[in-house]
N, C-alpha and C positions, 0 to 999 in steps of 0.2 A: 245537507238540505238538497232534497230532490230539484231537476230544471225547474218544475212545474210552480213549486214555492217559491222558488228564487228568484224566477221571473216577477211573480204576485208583489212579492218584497220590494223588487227593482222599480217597477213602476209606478207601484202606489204608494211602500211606506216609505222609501228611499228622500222624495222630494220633501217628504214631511220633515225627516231627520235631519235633511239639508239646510230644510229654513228654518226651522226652530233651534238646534242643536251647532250644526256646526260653523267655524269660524275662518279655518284656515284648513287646505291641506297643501303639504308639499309636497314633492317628491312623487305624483303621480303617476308620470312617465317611466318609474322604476319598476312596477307592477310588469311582470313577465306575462306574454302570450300564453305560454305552459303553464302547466299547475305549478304551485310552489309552500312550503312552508310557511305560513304566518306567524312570526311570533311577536306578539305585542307586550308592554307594562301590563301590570295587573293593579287597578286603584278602584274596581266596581263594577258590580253587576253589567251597567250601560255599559261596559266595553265588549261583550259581545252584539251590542246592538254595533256598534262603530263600526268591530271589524266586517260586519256581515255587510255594512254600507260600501266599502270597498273591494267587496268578492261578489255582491251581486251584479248580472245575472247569470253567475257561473256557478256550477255544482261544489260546494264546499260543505264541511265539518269541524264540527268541536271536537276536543277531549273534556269531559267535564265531570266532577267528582261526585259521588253517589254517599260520602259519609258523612255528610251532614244530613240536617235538617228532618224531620217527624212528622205526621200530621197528613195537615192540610196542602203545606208546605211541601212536603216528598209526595204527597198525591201530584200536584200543581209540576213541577219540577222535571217528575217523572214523564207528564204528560208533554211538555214543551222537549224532552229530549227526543220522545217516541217522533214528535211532529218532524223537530229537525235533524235529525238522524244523528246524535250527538252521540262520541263512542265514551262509554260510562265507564270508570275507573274508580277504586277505592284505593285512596293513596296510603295507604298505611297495611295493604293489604301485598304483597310483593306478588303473587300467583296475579290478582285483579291487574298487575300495573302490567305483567309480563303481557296477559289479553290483550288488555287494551292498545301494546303496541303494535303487538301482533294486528291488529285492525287498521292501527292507522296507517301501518306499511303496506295491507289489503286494498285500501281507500286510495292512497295515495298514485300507487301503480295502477288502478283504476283511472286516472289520471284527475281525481277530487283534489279541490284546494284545502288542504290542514290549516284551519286554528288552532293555534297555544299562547299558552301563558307559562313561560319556564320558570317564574316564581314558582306558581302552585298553587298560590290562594293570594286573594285582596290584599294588597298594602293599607296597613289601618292610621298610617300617617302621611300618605300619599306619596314617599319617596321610594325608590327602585330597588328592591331586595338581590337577591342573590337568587341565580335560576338552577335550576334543577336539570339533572344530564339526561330526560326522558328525550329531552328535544334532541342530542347529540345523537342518539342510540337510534332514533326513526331516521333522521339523517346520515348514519354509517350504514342501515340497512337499504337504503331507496338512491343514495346523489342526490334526492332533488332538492335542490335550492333552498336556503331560508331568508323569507324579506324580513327583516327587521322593522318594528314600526312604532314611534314614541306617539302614544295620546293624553295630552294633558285638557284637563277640565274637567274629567267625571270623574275625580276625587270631590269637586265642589257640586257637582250636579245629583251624587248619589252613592256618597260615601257608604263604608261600611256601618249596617243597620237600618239603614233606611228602604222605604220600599218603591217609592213612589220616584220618579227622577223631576228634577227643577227646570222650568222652562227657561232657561239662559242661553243663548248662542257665545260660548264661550270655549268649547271644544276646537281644541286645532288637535293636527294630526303631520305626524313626520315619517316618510316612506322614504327607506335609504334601498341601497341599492342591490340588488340578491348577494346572500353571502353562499360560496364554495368552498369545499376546503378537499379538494382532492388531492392532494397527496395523506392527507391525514385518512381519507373515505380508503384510497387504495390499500393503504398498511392497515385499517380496522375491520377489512373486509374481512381477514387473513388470521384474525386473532379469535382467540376465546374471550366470550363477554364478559368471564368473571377472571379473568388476570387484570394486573396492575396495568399493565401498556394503555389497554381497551378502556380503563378506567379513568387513565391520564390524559386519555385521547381525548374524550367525549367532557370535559371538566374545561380542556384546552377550550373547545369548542365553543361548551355554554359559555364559558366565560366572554368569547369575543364578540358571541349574539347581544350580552347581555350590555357591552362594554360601548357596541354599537347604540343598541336602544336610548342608553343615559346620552351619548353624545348628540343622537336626535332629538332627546325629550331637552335638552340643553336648548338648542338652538329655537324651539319655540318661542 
């Protein structure tokens, strides 16, 4: 998302999402000066509204999937990625994912703030899935940082299927503290990304982002 949107978002729809929407956040002060990796739970569409609440008025981006949906729906979709510069990935598709990293590691040394969801897609019973190592692999190419961050409430606000979200302030939000893993970044710099090492590295990784998020989405 360009300054110029971010801005727009920051000042107009921000307070909206504040009063209506949310309940709690913690963990504020954990938010780094520098850009950093976002990675949040995945329980519904409104959590790209959430994260975007906490990175405006600063230049960030999405990864978001391109193999779903038809229509009116992929008209619609297509047109809010164009707006917000979201880098588009087909996950089933291994050349599409390789791209797409390749961008967000573009983006990021750019020094933009990365959104992700290291699940991969919506949890359809709102409990925390297992994340996928895309998030590891932008992180052994770049250092920079992942915040960890649990949000509960927009499984109830705008589950999976629904289109429209509920007007509840019942969203809280949990910001832990940047996670490094440098000595693991130093030894993956060094390897091939299709050996086992690279593979175990980046698995260690998700795992600890992923192990962080449940212990913040607990503490809610």
């Amino acid at each position: 998302m360009n300054k110029f949107l971010s801005w727009f978002c920051y000042l107009f729809l921000k307070p909206i999402v504040k009063l209506i929407w949310i309940k709690e956040v913690k963990g504020i002060e954990n938010i780094p000066k520098s850009n950093f990796i976002l990675a949040a739970n995945h329980q519904s569409h409104w959590d790209q509204v959430i994260t975007a609440y906490l990175c405006v008025p600063r230049n960030f981006t999405y990864l978001g999937q391109i193999d779903k949906y038809t229509g009116l729906e992929r008209f619609l979709r297509n047109f809010l990625y164009f707006i917000a510069g979201v880098i588009p990935v087909h996950r089933y598709d291994e050349e599409s994912k390789k791209r797409a990293i390749k961008k967000c590691v573009e983006r990021l040394k750019k020094g933009e703030i990365l959104i992700m969801y290291p699940e991969g897609t919506r949890s359809k019973d709102g409990k925390i899935k297992e994340g996928k190592p895309g998030i590891a692999k932008i992180y052994l190419e770049t250092g920079i940082p992942i915040l960890p961050v649990a949000i509960k409430g927009n499984f109830e606000i705008m589950p999976v299927g629904k289109v429209f979200p509920k007007f509840k302030k019942i969203v809280k939000i949990g910001i832990g503290k940047p996670m490094e893993f440098r000595e693991e970044f130093e030894i993956g710099k060094n390897l091939n990304c299709q050996s086992s090492k690279y593979k175990e590295i980046c698995q260690k990784i998700t795992k600890k982002v992923m192990e962080e998020i449940k212990n913040l989405f607990e503490k809610l």
